[in-house]
N, C-alpha and C positions, 0 to 999 in steps of 0.2 A: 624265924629265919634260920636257916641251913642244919646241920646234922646234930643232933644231941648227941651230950658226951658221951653217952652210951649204946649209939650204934654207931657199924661198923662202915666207913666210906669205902663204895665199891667205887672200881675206876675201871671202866672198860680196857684192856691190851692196848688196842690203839693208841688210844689218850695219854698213858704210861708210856708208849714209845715215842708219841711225839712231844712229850716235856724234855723227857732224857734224849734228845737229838737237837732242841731247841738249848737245852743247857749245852750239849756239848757245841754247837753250829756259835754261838754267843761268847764261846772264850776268845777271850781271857776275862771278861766280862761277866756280871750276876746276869739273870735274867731272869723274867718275873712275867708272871699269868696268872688268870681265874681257871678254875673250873666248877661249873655251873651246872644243877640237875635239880632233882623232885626228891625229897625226903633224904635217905643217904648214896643215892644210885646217881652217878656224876653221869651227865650225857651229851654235854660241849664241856669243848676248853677254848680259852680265849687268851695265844698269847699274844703280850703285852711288850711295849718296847722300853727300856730301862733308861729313863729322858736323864739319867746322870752319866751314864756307859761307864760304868766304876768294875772293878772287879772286886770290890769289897761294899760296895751300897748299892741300892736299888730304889727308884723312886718310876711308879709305871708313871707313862704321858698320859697327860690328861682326856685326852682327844682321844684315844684307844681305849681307855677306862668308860668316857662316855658311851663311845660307840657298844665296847660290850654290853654295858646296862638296860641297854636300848632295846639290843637283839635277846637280850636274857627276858625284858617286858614282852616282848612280843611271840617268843617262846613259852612265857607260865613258867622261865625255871628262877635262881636264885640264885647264889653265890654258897656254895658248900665248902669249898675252899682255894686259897691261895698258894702258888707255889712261887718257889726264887732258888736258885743256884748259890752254893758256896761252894767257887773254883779250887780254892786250895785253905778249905776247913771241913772240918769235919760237918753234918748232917746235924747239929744241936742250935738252937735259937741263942744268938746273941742278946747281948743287950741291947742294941740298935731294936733287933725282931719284937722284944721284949717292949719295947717302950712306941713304936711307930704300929701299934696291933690294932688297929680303927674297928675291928669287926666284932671283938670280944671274945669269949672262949667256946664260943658255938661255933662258928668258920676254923675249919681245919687248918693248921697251915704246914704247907707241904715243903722240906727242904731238901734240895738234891745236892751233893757231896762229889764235888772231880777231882778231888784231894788225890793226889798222885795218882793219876787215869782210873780211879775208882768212879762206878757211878751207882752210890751207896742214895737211896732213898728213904728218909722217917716223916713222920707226921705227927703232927703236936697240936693239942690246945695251950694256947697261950693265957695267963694271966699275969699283971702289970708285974709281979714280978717274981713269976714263978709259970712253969711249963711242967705239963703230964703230956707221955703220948700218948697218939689216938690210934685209934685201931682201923685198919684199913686192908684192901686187899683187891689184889685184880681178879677180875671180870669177864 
């Protein structure tokens, strides 16, 4: 299931403008997506609606979560990785990130940063309690 730690997640242009428009369109609020592809080449994203509307948590709706899964089966792609917004933190995995990580340290997880109108992007494998970044890059 999705990219080893040791390649690099490509993310189409696109796909990268339309997270960082969906984070900014979403403040004051996190906001949270997959995106989904073959080996480590991303080729959908699936944003996701944030069923707590918090500016500091995120938990996707269930019924969005399905539906992605659905269309990812019917597609042949997978889940490569997750993204979420932190409006006013920096781009580094909380402890919340840290402990709520359901995918393991194969799924990327993508944080974007509106920390004083910055929209600073990094990308992390997660472990229960510990993070290295991933390597990534657009497309």
């Amino acid at each position: 299931m999705s990219t080893s730690p040791h390649s690099k997640l490509q993310i189409p242009r696109p796909l990268y403008d339309e997270m960082l428009a969906q984070a900014v369109a979403e403040l004051p609020n996190e906001c949270c997506g997959l995106l989904a592809g073959r080996g480590s080449r991303v080729t959908h994203r699936y944003p996701l609606t944030n069923a707590l509307a918090s500016p500091v948590r995120y938990e996707s709706d269930p019924q969005a979560m399905f539906a992605a899964f659905k269309d990812m089966r019917i597609e042949g792609t997978e889940v490569l990785a997750i993204y979420h917004s932190h409006p006013t933190s920096d781009p580094v995995p909380s402890r919340t990130d840290l402990e709520r990580n359901y995918y393991g340290p194969e799924v990327v997880h993508i944080i974007i940063s509106l920390k004083q109108g910055a929209r600073a992007l990094r990308t992390w494998h997660l472990e229960p309690d510990a993070y290295r970044e991933a390597a990534w890059e657009i497309v």
